[in-house]
C-alpha positions as CSV (number, residue, x, y, z in Angstrom):
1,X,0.0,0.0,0.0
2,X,1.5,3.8,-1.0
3,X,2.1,5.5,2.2
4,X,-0.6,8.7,2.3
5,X,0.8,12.0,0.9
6,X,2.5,14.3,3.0
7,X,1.0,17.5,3.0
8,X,4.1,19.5,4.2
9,X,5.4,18.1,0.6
10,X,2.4,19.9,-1.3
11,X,2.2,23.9,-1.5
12,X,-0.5,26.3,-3.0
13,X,2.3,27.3,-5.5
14,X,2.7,24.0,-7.1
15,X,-0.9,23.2,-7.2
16,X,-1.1,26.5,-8.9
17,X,1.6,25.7,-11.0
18,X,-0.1,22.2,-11.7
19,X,-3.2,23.9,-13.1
20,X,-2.1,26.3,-14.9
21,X,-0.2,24.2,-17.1
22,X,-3.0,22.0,-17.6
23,X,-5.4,24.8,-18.7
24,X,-2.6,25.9,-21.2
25,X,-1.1,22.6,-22.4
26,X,2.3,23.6,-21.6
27,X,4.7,23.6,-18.8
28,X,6.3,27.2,-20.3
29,X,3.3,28.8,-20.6
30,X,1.8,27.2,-17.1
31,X,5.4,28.5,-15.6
32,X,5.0,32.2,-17.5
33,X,1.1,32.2,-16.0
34,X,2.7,31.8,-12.6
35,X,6.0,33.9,-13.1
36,X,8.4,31.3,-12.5
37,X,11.1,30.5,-14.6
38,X,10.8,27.5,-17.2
39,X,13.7,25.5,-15.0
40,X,12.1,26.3,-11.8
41,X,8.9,25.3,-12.9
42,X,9.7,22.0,-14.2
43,X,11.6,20.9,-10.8
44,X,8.5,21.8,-9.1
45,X,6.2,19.0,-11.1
46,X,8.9,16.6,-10.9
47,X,9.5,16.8,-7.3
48,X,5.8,16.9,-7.0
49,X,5.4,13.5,-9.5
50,X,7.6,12.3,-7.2
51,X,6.0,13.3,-3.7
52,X,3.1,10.8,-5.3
53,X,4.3,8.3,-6.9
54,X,2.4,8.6,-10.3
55,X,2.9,10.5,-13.2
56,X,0.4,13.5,-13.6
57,X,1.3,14.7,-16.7
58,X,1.8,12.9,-20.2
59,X,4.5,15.1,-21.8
60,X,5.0,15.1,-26.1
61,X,6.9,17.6,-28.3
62,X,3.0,18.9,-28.9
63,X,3.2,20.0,-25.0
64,X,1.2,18.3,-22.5
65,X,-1.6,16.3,-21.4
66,X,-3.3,15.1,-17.9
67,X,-3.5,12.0,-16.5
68,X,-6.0,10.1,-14.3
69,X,-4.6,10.6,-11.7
70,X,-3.9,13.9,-12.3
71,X,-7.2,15.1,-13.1
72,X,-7.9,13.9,-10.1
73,X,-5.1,16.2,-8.1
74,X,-6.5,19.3,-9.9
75,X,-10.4,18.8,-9.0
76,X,-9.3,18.7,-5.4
77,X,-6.5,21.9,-6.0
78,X,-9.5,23.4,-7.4
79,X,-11.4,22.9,-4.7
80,X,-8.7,24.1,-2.4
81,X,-8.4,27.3,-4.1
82,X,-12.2,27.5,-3.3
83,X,-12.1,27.3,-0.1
84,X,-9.1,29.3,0.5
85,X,-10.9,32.3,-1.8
86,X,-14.0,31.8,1.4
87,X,-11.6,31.9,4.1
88,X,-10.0,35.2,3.1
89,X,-13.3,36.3,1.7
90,X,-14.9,35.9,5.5
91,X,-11.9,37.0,7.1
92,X,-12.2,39.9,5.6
93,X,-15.8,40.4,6.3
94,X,-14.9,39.6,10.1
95,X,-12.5,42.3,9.6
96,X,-15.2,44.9,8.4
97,X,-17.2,43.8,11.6
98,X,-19.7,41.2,10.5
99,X,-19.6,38.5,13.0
100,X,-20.7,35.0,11.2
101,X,-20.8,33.8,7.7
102,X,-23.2,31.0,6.5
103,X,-23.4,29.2,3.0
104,X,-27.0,28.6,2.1
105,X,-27.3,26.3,-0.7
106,X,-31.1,25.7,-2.2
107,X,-33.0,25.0,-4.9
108,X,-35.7,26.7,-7.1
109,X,-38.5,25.3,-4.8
110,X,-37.3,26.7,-1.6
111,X,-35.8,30.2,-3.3
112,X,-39.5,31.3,-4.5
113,X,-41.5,30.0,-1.7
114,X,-40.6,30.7,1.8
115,X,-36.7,31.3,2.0
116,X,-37.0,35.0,1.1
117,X,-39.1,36.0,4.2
118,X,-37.3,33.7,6.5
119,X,-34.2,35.1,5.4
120,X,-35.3,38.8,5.9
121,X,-36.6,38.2,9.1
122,X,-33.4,36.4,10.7
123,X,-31.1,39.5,9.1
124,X,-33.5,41.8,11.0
125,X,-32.5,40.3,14.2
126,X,-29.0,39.3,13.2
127,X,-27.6,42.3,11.1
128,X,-23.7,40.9,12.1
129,X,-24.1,37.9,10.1
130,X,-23.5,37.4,6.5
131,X,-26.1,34.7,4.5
132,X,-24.7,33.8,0.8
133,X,-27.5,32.1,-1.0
134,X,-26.8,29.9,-4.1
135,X,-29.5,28.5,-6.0
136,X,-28.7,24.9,-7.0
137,X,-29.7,21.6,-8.2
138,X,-30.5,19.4,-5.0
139,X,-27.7,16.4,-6.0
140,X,-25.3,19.9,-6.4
141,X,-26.7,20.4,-3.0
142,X,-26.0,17.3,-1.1
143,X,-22.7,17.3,-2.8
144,X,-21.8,20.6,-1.5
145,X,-23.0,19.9,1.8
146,X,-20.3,16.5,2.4
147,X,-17.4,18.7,0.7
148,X,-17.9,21.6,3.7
149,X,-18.8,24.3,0.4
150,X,-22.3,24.7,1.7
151,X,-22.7,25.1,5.5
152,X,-26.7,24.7,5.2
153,X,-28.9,23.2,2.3
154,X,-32.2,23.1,1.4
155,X,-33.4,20.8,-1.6
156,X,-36.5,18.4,-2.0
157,X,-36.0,14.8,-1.2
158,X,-34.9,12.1,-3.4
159,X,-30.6,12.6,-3.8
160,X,-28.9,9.8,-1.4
161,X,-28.2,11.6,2.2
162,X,-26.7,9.8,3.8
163,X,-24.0,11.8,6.2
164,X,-26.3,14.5,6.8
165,X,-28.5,15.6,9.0
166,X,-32.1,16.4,7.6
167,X,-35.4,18.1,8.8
168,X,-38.6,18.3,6.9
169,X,-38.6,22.2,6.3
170,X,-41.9,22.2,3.8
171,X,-44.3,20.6,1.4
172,X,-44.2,20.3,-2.4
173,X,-47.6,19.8,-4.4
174,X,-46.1,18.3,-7.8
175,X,-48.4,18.7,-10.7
176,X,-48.8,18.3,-14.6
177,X,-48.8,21.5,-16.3
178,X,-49.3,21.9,-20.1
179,X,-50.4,24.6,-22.7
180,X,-54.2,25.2,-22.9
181,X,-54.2,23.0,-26.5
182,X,-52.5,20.2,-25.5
183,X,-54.7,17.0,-25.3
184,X,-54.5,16.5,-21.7
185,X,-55.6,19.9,-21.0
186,X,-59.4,19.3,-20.3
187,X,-58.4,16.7,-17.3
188,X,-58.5,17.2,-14.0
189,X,-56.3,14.6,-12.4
190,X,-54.2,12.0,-14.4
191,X,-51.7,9.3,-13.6
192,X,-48.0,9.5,-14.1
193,X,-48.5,6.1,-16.1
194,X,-51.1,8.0,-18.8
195,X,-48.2,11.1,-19.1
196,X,-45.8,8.7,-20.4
197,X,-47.0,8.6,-23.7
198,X,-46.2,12.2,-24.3
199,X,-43.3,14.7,-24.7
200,X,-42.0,16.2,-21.6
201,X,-40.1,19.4,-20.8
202,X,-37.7,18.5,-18.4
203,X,-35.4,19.8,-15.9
204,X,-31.4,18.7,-16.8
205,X,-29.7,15.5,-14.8
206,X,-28.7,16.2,-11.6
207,X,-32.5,17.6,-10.6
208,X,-33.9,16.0,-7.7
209,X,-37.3,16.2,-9.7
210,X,-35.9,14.8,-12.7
211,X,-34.9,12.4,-10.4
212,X,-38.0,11.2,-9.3
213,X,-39.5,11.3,-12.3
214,X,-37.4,9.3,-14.5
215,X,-37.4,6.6,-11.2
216,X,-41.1,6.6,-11.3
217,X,-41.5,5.9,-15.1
218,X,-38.8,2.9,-14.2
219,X,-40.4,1.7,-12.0
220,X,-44.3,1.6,-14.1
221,X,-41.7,-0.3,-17.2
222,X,-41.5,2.6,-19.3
223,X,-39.2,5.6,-19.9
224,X,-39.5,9.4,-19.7
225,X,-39.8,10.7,-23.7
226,X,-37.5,13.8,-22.3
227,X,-38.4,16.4,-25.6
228,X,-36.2,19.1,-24.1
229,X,-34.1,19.6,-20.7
230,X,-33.5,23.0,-19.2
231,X,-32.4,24.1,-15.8
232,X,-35.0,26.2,-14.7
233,X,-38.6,26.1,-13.7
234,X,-39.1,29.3,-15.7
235,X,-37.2,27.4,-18.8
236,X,-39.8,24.8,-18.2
237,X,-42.8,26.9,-17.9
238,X,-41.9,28.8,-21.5
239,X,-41.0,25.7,-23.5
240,X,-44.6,24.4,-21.9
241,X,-46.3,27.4,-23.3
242,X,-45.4,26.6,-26.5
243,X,-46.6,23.1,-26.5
244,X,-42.9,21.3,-26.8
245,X,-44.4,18.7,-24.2
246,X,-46.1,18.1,-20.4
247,X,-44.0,19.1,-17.5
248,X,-44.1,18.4,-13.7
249,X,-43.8,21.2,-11.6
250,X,-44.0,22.4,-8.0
251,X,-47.1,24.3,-8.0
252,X,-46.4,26.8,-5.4
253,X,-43.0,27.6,-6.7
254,X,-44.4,27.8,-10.1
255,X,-47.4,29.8,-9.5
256,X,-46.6,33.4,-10.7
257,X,-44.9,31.6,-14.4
258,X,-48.0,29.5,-14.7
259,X,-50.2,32.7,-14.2
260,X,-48.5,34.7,-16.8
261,X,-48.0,31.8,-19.2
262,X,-51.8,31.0,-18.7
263,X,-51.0,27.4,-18.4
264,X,-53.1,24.2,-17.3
265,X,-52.5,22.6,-14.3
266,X,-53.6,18.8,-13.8
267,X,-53.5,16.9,-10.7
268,X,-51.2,14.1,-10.2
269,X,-52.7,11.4,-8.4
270,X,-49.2,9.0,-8.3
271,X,-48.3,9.5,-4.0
272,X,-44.9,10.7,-5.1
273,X,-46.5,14.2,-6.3
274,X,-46.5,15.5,-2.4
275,X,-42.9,15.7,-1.9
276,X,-40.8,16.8,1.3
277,X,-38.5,19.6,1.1
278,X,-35.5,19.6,3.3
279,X,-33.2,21.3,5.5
280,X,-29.7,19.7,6.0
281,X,-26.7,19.9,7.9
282,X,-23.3,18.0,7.5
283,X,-23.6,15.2,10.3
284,X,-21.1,15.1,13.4
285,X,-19.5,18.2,12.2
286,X,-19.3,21.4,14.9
287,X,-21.3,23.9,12.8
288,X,-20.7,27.7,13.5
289,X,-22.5,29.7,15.7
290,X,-24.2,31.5,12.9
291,X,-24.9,28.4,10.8
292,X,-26.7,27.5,13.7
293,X,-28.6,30.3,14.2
294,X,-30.3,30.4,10.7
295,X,-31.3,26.5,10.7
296,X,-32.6,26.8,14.1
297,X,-34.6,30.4,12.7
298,X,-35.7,28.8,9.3
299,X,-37.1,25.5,11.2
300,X,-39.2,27.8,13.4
301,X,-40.7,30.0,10.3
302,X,-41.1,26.9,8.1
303,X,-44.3,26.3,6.4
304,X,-46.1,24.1,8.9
């Protein structure tokens, strides 16, 4: 078995080093990007090759290219850099007096229902604390959440979670929406089964909903016919308009677009289409005061 890398053998410099000359296919131009000279460079990869044991970098007279294992070093120096970018960015913000930083991670669902009101509320009463919000997919999410980028997520059930620590935070209503001239139009509730047989609009992999969708139609023997994917409900609701295919949407996130797009709505009777929306926390992990503070706060303004 290879004994584990030393870290007091890797630097920022030469992780630096190492992506930059696998962004530009050369070790000159990677050493020029970083201002170190060609000779200097090159001792810094080899050492480094040799710190691990493996090659990470295939080198021809047309320059370079990555290995496995080295794509593998640079998705984690990436990350790195991340994280590093965060550390001085909320060091700084301690610096300007704000007292706490928290990563919010959630997805359409929770970003256009209740999170904006929660959110206003708890910066009322705690103006010393920074929230950054990103609006992902839920898998993104969970992901996020077990690599220590999000401090808190909320996403609808249905990725794998395990390693986290989850509260039901709300309540989805899934339904069928479609243009006013498509044939299902004049129904009032409808299997999952009898939507099979036509086009959907579709929200792109990595969707907790497309998720649960394509699962479902597995499940009955048949597959999703997936017309066109996009990554937003709003996508969605315009390809819908147009009659491209059937959608499922979250009705209370998708209210105000099916309003203005004048669109059908059709109940689902599958049990699937009343879904649980989520709050999570990394598992056995000291979370900051201030990460803390907003879970507890959104729990207690959720949606009951």
């Amino acid at each position: 078995m290879n004994n584990p890398l030393n870290p007091a053998r890797v630097d920022f410099v030469t992780l630096k080093l190492f992506c930059s000359i696998v962004q530009t296919g050369s070790i000159t131009k990677g050493a020029s990007a970083c201002n170190l000279a060609l000779s200097a460079a090159s001792r810094r990869i080899s050492e480094f090759e040799e710190t691990v044991g493996i090659p990470l970098l295939e080198r021809s007279v047309k320059g370079v290219s990555i290995t496995p294992a080295g794509h593998a070093v640079m998705q984690h120096a990436l990350r790195l850099f991340q994280g590093f970018e965060q550390l001085s960015n909320e060091l700084g913000e301690f610096s300007k007096g704000v007292k706490g930083h928290v990563r919010l991670w959630a997805n359409m669902s929770a970003l256009t229902e209740f999170l904006p009101a929660s959110l206003a509320s708890f910066l009322k009463i705690h103006p010393e604390i920074q929230v950054e919000v990103e609006e992902q997919l839920s898998g993104d999410i969970v992901r996020a959440l077990m690599d220590g980028i999000a401090d808190i997520g909320v996403f609808a059930e249905g990725p794998v979670i395990s390693g986290l620590d989850t509260q039901i935070i709300g309540r989805d209503q899934l339904v069928i929406a479609c243009s006013k001239g498509h044939q299902v139009s004049k129904r009032k509730h409808i299997s999952f089964e009898e939507c099979l047989q036509y086009d959907f609009v579709g929200l792109n992999r990595g969707s907790s909903l497309l998720e649960l969708t394509s699962r479902s139609a597995e499940k009955l023997g048949k597959q999703m016919k997936l017309r066109i994917q996009v990554r937003s409900y709003d996508a969605m609701c315009q390809m819908i308009a147009v009659n491209l295919g059937i959608g499922v949407l979250p009705l209370q996130a998708c209210a105000a677009q099916i309003k203005a797009l004048d669109l059908k709505t059709i109940q689902l009777e599958d049990s699937w289409a009343k879904r649980n929306l989520l709050l999570a926390m990394k598992a056995k992990t000291n979370q900051l005061p201030a990460a803390t503070l907003l879970s507890q706060h959104l729990l207690k303004l959720a949606p009951k």
